[in-house]
Backbone bond lengths (Angstrom), bond angles and torsions (degrees), N, CA, C in turn:
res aa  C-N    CA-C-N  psi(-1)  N-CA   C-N-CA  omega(-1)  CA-C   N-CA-C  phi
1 X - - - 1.460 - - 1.519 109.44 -
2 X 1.284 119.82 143.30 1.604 119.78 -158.05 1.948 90.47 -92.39
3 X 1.401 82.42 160.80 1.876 82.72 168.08 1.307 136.92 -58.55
4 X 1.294 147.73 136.40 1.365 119.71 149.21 1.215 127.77 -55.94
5 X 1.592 108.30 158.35 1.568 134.87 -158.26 1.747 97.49 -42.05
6 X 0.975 132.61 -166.09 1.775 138.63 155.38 1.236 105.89 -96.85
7 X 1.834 119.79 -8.04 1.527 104.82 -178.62 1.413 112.98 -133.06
8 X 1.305 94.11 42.06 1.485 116.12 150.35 1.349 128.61 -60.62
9 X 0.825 125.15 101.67 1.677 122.00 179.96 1.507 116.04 -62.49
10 X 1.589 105.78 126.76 1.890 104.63 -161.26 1.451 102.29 -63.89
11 X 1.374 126.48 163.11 1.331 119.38 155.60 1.475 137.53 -103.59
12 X 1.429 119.48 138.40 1.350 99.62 -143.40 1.607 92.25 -108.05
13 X 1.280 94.49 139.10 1.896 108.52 -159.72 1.734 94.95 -125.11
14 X 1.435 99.80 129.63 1.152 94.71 -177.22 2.103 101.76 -86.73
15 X 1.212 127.80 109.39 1.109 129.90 174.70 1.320 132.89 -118.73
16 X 1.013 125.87 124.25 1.738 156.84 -150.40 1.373 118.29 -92.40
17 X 1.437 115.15 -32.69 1.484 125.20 -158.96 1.456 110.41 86.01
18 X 1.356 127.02 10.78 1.313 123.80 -162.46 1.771 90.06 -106.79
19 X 1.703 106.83 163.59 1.318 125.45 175.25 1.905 116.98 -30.74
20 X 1.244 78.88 -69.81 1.926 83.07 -178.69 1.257 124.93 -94.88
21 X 1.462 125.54 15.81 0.974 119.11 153.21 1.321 119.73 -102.42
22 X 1.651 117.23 2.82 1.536 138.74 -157.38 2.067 95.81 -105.80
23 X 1.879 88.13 -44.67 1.538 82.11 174.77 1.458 124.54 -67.80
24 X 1.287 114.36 -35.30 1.759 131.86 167.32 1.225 114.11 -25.23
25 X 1.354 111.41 -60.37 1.493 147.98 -163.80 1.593 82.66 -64.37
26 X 1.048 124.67 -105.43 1.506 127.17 -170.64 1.422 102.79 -21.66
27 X 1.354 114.58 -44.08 1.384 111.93 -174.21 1.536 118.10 -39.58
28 X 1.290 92.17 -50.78 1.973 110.17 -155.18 1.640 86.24 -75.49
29 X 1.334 110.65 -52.27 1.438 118.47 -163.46 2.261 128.02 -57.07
30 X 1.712 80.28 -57.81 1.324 82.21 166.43 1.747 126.18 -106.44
31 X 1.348 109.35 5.21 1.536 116.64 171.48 1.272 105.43 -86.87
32 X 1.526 106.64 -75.32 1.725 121.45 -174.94 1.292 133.72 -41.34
33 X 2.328 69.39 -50.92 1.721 90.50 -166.82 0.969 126.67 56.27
34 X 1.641 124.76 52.18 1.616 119.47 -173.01 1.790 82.74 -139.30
35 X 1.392 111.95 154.55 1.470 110.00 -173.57 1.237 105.10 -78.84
36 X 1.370 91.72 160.21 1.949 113.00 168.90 1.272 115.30 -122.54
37 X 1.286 108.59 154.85 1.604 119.62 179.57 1.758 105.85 -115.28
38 X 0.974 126.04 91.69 1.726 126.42 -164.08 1.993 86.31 -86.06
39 X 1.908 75.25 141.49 1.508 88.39 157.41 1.221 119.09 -135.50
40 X 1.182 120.94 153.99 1.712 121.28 -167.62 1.915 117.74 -149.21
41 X 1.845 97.44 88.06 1.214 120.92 178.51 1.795 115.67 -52.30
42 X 1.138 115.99 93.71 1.732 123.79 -173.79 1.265 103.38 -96.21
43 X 1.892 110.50 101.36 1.454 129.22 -179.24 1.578 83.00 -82.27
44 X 1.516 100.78 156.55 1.629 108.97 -171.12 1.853 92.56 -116.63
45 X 1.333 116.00 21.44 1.328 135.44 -171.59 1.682 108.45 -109.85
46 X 1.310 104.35 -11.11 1.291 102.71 -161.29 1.577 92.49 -118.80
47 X 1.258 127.47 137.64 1.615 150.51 172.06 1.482 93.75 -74.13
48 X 1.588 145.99 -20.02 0.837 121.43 -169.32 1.565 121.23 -108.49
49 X 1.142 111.98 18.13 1.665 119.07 -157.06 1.368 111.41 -87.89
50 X 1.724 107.06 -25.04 1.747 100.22 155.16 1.443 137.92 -64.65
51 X 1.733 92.03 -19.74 1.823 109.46 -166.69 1.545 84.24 -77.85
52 X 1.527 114.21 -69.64 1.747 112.06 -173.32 1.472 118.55 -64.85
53 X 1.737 123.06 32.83 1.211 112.10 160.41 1.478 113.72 -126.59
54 X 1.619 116.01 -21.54 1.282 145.42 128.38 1.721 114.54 -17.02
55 X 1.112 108.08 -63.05 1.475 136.05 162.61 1.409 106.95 -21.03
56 X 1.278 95.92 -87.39 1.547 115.60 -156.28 1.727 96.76 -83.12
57 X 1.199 131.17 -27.48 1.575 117.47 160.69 1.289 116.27 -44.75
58 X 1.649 113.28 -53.24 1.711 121.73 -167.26 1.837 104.01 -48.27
59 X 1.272 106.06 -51.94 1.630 148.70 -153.80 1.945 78.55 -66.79
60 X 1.314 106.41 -74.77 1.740 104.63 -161.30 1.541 109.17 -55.65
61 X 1.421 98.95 -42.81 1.971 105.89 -175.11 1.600 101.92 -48.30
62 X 1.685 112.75 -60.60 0.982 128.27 -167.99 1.613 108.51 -45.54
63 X 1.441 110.63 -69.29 1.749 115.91 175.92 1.698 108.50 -46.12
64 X 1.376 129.58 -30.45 0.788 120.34 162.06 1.714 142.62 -55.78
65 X 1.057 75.10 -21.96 1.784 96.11 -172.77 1.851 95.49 -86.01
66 X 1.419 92.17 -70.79 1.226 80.72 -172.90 1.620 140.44 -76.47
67 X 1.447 94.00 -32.98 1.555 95.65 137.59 1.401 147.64 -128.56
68 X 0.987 103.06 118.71 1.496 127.26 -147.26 1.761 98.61 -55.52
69 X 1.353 122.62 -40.63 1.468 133.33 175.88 1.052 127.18 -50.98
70 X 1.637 122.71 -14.40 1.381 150.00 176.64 1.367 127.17 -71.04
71 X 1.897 102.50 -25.06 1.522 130.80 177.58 1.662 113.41 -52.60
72 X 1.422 84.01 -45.80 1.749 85.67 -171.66 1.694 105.89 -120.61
73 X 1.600 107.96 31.00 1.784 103.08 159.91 1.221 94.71 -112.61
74 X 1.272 123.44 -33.85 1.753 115.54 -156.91 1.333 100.19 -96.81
75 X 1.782 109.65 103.88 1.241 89.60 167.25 1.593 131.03 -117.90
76 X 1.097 93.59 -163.57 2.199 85.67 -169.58 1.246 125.24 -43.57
77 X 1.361 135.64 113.53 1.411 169.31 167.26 1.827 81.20 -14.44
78 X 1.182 107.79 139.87 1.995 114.83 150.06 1.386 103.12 -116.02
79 X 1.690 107.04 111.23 1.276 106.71 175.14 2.032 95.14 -90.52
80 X 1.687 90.92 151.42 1.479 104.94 178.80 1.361 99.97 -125.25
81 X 1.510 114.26 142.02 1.555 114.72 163.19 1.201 105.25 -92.63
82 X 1.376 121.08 138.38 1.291 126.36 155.74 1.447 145.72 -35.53
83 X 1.671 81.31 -60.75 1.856 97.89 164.36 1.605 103.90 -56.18
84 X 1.150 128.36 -31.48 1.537 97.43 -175.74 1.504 112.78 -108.02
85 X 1.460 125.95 40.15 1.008 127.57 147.20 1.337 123.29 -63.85
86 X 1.224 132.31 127.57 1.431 126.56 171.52 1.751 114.51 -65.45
87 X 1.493 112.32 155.55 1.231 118.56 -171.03 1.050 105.61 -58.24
88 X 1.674 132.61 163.88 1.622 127.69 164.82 1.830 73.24 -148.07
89 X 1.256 109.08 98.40 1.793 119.73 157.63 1.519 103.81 -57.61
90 X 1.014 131.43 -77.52 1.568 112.60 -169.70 1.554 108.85 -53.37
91 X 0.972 133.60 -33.43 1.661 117.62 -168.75 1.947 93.85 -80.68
92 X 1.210 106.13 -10.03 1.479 86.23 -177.07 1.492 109.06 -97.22
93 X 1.667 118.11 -27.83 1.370 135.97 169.53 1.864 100.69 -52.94
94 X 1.450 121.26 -48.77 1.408 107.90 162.70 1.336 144.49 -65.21
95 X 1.179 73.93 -41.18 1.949 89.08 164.40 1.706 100.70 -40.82
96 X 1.418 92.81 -79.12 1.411 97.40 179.40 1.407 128.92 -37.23
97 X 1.052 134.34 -38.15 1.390 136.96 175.39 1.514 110.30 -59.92
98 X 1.692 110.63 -57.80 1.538 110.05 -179.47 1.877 116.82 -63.17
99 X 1.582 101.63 -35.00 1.598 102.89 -175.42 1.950 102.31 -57.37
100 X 1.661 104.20 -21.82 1.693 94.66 -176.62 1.067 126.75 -55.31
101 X 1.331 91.18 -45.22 2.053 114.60 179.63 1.305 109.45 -76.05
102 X 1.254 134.04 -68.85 1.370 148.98 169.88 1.736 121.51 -82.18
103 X 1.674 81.01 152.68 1.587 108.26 172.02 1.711 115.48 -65.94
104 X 1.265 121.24 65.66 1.698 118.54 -160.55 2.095 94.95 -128.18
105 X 1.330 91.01 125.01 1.702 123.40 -177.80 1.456 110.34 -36.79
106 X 1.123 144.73 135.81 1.724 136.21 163.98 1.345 106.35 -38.84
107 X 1.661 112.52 -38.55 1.825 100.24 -162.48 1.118 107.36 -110.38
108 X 1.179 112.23 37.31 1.896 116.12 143.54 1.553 120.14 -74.28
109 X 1.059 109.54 -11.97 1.682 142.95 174.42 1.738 109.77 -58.16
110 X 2.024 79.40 -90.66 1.433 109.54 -164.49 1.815 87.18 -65.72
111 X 0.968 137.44 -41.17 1.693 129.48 -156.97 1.972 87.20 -73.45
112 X 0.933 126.93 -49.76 1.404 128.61 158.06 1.071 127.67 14.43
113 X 1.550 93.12 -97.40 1.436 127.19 175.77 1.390 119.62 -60.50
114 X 1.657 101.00 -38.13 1.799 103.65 171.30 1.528 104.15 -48.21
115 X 1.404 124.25 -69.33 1.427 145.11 163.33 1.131 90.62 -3.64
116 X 1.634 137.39 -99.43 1.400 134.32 -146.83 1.020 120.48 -101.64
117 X 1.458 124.38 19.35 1.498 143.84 158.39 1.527 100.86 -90.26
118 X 1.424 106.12 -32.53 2.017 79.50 -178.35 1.738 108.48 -124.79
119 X 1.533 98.56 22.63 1.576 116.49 164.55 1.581 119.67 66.52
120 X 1.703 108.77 33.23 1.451 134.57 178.55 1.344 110.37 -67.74
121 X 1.259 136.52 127.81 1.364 126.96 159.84 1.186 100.63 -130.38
122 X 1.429 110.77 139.53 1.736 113.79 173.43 1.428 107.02 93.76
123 X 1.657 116.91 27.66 1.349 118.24 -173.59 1.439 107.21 -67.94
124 X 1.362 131.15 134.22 1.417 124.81 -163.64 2.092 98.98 -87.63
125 X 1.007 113.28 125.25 1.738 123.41 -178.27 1.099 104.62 -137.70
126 X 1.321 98.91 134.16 1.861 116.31 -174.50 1.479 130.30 -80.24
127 X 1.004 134.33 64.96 1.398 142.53 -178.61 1.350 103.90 -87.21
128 X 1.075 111.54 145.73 1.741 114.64 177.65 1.553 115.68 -139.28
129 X 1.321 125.09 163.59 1.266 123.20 -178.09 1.043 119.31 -58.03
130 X 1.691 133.28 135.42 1.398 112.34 -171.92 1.338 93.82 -174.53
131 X 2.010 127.97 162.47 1.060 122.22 -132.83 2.031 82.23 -108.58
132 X 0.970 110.07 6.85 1.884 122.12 -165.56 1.789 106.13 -157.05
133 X 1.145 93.68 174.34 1.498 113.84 178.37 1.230 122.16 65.19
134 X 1.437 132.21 -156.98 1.536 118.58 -168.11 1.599 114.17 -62.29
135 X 1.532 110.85 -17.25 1.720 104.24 -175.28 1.753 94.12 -71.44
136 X 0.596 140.78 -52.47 1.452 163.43 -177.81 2.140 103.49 -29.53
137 X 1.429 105.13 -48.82 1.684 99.80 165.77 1.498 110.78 -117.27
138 X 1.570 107.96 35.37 1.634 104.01 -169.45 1.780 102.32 -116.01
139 X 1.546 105.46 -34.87 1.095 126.50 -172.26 1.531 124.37 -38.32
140 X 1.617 106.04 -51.24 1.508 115.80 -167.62 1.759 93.35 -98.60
141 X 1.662 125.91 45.14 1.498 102.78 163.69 1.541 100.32 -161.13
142 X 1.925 111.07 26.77 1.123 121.54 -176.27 1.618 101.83 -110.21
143 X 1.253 114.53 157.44 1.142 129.27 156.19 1.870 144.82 -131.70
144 X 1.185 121.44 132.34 1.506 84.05 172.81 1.476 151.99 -67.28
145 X 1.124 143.42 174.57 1.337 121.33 -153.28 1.812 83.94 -170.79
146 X 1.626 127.23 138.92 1.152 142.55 150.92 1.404 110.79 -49.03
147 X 1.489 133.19 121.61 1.493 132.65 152.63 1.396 102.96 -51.04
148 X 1.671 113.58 -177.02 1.180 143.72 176.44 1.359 99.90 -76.52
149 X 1.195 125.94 -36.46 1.927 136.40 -149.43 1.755 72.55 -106.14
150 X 0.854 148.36 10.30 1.661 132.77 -175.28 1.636 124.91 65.96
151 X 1.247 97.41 5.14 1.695 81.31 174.46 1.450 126.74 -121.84
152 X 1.398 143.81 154.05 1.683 148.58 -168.25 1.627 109.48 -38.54
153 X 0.987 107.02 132.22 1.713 120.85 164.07 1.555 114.71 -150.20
154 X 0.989 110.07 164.94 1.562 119.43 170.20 1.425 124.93 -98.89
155 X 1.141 112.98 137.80 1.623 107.75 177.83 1.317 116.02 -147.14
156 X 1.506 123.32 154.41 1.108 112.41 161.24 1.465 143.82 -4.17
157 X 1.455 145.86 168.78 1.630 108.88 138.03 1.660 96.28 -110.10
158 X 1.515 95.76 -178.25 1.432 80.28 -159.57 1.916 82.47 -100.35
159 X 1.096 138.03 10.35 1.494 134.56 173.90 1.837 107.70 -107.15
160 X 1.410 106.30 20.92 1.328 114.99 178.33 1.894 98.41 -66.52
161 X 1.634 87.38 134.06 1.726 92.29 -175.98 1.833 117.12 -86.42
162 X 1.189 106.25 19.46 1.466 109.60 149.19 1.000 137.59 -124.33
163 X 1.366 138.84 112.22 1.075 154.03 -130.76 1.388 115.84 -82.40
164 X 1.475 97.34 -43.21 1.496 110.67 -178.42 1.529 114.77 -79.51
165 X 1.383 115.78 -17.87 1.748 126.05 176.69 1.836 95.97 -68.15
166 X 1.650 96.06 -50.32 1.757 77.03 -173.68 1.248 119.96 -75.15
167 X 1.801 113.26 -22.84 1.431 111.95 -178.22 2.125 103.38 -47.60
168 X 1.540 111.95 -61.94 1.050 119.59 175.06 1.265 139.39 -29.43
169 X 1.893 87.26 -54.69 1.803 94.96 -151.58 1.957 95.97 -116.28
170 X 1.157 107.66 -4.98 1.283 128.30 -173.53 2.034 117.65 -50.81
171 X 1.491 98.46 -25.30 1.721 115.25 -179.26 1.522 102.72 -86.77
172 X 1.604 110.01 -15.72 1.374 98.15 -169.40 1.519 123.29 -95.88
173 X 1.272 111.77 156.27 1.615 102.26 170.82 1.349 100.05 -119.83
174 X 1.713 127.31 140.05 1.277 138.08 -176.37 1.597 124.24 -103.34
175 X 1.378 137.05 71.65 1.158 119.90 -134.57 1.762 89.20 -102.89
176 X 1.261 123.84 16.85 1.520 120.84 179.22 1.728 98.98 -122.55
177 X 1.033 126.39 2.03 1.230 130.16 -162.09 1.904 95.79 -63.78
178 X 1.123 124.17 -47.34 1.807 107.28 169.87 1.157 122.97 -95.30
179 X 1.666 124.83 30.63 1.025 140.22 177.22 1.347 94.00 -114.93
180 X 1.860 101.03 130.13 1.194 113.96 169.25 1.984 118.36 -90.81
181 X 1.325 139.80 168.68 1.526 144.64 -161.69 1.630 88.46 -72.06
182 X 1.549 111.56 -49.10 1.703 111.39 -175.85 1.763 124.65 -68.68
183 X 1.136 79.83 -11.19 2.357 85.55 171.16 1.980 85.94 -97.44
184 X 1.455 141.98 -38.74 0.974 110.57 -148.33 1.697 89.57 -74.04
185 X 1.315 103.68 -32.13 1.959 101.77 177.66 1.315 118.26 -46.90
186 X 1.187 116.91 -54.18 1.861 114.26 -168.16 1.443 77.62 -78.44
187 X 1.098 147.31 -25.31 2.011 112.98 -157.79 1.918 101.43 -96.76
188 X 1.280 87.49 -0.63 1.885 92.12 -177.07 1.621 87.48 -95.72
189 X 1.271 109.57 -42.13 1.434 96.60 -171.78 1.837 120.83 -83.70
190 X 1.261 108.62 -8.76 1.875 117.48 159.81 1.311 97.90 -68.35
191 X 1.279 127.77 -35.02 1.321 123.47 -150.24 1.419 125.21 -94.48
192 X 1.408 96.78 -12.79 1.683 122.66 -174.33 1.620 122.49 92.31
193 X 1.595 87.41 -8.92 2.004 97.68 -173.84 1.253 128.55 -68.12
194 X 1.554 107.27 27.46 1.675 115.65 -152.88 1.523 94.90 -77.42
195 X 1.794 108.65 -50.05 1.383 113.58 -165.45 1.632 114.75 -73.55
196 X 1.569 112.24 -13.99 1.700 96.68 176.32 1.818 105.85 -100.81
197 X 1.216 106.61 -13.93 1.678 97.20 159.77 1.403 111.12 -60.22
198 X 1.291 120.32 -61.18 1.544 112.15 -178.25 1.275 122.62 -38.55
199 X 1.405 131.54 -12.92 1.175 133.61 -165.72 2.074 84.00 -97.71
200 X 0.679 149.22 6.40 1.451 150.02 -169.33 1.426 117.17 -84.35
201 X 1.439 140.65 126.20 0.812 126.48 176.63 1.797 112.14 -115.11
202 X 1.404 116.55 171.84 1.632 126.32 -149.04 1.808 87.09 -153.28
203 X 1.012 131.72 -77.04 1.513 139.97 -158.66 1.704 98.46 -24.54
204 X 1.562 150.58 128.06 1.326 167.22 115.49 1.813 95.15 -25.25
205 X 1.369 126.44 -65.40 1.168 139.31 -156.38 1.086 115.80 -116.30
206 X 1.451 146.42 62.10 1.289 162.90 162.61 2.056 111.80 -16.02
207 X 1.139 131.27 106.91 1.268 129.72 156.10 1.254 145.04 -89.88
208 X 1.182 119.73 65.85 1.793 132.68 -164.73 1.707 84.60 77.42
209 X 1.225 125.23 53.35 1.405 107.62 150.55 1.853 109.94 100.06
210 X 1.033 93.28 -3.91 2.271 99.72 -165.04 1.792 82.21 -141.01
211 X 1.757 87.40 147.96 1.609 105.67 -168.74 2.160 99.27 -67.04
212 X 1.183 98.87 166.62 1.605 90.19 -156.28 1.631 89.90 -102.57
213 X 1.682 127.73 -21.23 1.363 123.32 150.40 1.512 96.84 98.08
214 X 1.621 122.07 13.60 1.244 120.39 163.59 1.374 103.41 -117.28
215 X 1.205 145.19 -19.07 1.321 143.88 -170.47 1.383 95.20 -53.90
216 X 1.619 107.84 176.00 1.077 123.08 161.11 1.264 122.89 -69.60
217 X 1.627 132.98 -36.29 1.372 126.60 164.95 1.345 115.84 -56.34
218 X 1.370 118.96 -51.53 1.407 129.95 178.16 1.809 106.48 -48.83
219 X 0.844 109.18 -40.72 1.507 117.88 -167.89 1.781 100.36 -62.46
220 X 1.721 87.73 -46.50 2.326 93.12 -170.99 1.642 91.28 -89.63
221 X 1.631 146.16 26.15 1.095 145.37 149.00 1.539 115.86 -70.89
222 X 1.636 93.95 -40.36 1.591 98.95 -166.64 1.388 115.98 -100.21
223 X 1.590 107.19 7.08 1.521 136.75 -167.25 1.920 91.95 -88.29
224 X 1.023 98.18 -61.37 1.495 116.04 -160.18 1.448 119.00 -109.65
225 X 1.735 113.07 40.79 1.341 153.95 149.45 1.767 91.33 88.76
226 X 0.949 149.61 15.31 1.711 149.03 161.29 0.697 133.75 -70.98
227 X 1.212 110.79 19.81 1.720 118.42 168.57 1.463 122.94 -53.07
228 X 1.223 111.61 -39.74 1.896 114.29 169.07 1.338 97.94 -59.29
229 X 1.508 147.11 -3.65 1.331 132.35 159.64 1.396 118.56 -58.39
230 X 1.632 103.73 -40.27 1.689 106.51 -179.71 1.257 134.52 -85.20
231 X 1.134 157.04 138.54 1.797 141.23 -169.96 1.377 95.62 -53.50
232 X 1.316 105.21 151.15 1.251 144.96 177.76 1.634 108.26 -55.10
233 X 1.229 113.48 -59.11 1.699 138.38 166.06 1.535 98.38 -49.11
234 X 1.268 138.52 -16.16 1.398 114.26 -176.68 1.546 98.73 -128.45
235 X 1.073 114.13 20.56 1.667 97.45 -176.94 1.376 123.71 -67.73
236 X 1.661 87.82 -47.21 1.698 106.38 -161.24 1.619 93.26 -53.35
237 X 1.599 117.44 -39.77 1.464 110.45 -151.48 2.128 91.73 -86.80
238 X 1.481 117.69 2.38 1.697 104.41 -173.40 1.914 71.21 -89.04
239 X 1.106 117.14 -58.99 1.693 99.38 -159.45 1.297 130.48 -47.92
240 X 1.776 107.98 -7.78 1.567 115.00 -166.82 1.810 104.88 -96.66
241 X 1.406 91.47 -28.95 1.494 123.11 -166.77 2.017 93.02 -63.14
242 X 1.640 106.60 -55.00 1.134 116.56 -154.30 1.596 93.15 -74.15
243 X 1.369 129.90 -25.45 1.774 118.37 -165.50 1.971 97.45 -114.71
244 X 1.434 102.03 21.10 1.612 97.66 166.51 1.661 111.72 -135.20
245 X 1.513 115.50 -63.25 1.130 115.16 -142.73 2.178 105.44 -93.82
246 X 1.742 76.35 -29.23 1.597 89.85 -170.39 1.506 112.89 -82.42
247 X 1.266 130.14 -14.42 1.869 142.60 144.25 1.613 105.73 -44.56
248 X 1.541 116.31 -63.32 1.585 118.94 176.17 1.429 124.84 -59.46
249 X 1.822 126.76 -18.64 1.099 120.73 178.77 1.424 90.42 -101.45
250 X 1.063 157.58 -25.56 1.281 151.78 -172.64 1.450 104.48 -57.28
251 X 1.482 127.43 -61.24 1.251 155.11 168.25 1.448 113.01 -46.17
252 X 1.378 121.48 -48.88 1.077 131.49 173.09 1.919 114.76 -53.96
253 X 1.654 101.47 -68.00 1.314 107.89 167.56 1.294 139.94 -32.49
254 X 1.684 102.49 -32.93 1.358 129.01 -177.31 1.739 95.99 -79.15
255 X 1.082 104.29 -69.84 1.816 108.32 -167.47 2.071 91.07 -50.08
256 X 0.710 125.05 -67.04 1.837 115.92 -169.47 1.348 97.88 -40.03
257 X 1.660 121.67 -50.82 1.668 113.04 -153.74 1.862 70.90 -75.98
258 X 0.984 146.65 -72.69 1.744 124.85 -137.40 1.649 91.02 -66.52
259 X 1.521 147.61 -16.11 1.204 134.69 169.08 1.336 117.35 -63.44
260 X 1.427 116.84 -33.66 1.334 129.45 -168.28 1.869 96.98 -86.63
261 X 0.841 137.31 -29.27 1.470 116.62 152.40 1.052 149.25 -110.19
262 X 1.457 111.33 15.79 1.616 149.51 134.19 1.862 99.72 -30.28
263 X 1.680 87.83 -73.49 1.784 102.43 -152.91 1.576 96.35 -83.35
């Protein structure tokens, strides 16, 4: 496949070092082949932000090596701190409303505010097809829509009748959103991309170095058959974790955020 033009506008992917935002990446890179501009929001809350920067070094060297064409699409990561994002009260007042009802991430928030603090539209975010979670109330108010670079994504609509979904989710573009975790496997594995996904990391909570298999990533690993992601030594206790304790904090979280705009 020939290059894109030089005046292609890069696309800016928000990427983590994690699975599907790692497969994306290959996507744009060795399918499209049109550049990207990665960004990578470093909560100073999270134990894992050395593993997912670690991550995505192994991941870039590697594409480099092997493909050499990658040198001059992929270019340098903008890491953002969180803490010094400035406040955006309504995107967090929405947040809040949807996290009451639903199972929805802290950094649907903070990725937000990055969005319209540094005047991003079309930020690429990884949602994927799935039988729960944010695809689950996102589904019936998206549409597709042509990128800038010319090719299909999903987005919002912009006459979606909740206000607070677009306040939120409105910067993002979803280009895995009818792609399920089991097509990105066989198409990484037609594709040869088996060995630089593996280099990907998922763990929130790092244990001497291996995902600790209670986090919330760890939890949608073993959801969406990835359990050989986690040590062996911790499984039994992510599967006990996932049908007792992690139902009660979910529930829990929810009842404080609907107290907190109750009171």
């Amino acid at each position: 496949m020939p290059m894109a033009s030089p005046d292609v506008v890069p696309v800016p992917l928000l990427w983590t070092g994690g699975w599907d935002s790692t497969f994306r990446l290959l996507q744009l890179l060795l399918d499209l082949r049109v550049p990207v501009q990665p960004s990578y929001l470093v909560d100073a809350r999270r134990a894992s932000a050395r593993s997912e920067i670690a991550a995505m070094e192994r991941i870039r060297a590697a594409l480099a090596e092997q493909y050499p064409h990658t040198r001059a699409l992929l270019l340098p990561s903008r890491l953002v701190r969180v803490e010094e994002l400035a406040r955006e009260d309504d995107i967090q007042r929405a947040f809040d409303r949807i996290a009451a009802r639903n199972r929805f991430g802290n950094q649907y928030a903070f990725l937000s505010r990055h969005c319209r603090q540094t005047g991003i539209d079309g930020a690429e975010l990884m949602i994927e097809l799935t039988e729960r979670g944010v695809y689950s109330f996102l589904k019936d108010h998206v549409h597709e829509v042509t990128t800038p670079q010319g090719y299909p994504t999903w987005r919002l609509r912009a006459d979606c009748p909740d206000p607070d979904l677009l306040t939120v989710m409105g910067p993002f573009a979803m280009p895995l959103l009818q792609t399920r975790k089991q097509d990105t496997v066989e198409i990484a594995a037609r594709n040869g991309w088996s060995d630089l996904l593996a280099m990907t990391w998922f763990c929130h909570s790092p244990r001497n170095g291996e995902p600790c298999g209670l986090c919330n990533p760890c939890q949608y690993a073993l959801e969406q058959g990835f359990e050989w992601r986690i040590p062996r030594k911790r499984r039994a206790l992510s599967k006990l974790y996932s049908h007792t304790l992690m139902p009660l904090r979910i529930r829990a979280r929810q009842w404080l955020r609907r107290l907190r705009q109750t009171g």
